[in-house]
N, C-alpha and C positions, 0 to 999 in steps of 0.2 A: 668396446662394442657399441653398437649405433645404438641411438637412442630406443628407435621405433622398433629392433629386434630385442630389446631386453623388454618393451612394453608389450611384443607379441608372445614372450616366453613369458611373461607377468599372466597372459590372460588365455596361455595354455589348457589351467584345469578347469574353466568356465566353458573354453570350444570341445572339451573332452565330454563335458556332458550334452552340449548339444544333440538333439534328434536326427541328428546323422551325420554321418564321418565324411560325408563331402558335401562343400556349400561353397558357392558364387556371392561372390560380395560387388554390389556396382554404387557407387558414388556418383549422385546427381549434383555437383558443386556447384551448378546456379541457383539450384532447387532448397541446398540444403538438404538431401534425403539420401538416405543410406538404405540399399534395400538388400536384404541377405537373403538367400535361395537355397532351400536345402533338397528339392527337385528341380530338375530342369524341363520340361516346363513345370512351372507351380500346378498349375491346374485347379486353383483354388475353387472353391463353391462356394464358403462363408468366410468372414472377417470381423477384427472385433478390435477396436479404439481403444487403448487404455490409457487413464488420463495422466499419463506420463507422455502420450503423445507415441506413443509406438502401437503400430497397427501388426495385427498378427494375424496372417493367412493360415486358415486350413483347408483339407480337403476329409469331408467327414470331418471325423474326431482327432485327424495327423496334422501336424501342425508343417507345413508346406513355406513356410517362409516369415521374414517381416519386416516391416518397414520401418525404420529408426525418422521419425523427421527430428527438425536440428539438428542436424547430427553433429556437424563442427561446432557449432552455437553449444553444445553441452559440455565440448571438451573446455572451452575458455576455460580460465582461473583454475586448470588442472595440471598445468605444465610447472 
């Protein structure tokens, strides 16, 4: 089986708890940033840095999306 579908059934029970059952993933590969959408549109109001470098969108108190930066830069030295 391919590599990247035994690493997406590896990281099954993590998207199962995600805040919602459908999400848009778009990779900005010059940028390095990974943004995940759990609405389409976000509609965010507030945002919040955590010093892991990932920004997490909400609207209110629902968490509406998030931005991974480095996002290829964190895989290095995991393959």
């Amino acid at each position: 089986m391919e590599k990247a579908v035994l690493e997406l059934l590896e990281s099954l029970p993590h998207l199962l708890r995600l805040p919602s059952k459908q999400m848009w993933f778009d990779l900005d590969e010059e940028a390095d940033v990974l943004y995940v959408s759990f609405e389409r549109p976000q509609g965010a109001t507030d945002s919040e840095l955590s010093e892991e470098g990932v920004l997490m969108r909400y609207r209110g108190d629902q968490l509406v999306g998030v931005t991974i930066l480095n996002a290829r830069k964190r895989l290095r030295g995991q393959t």
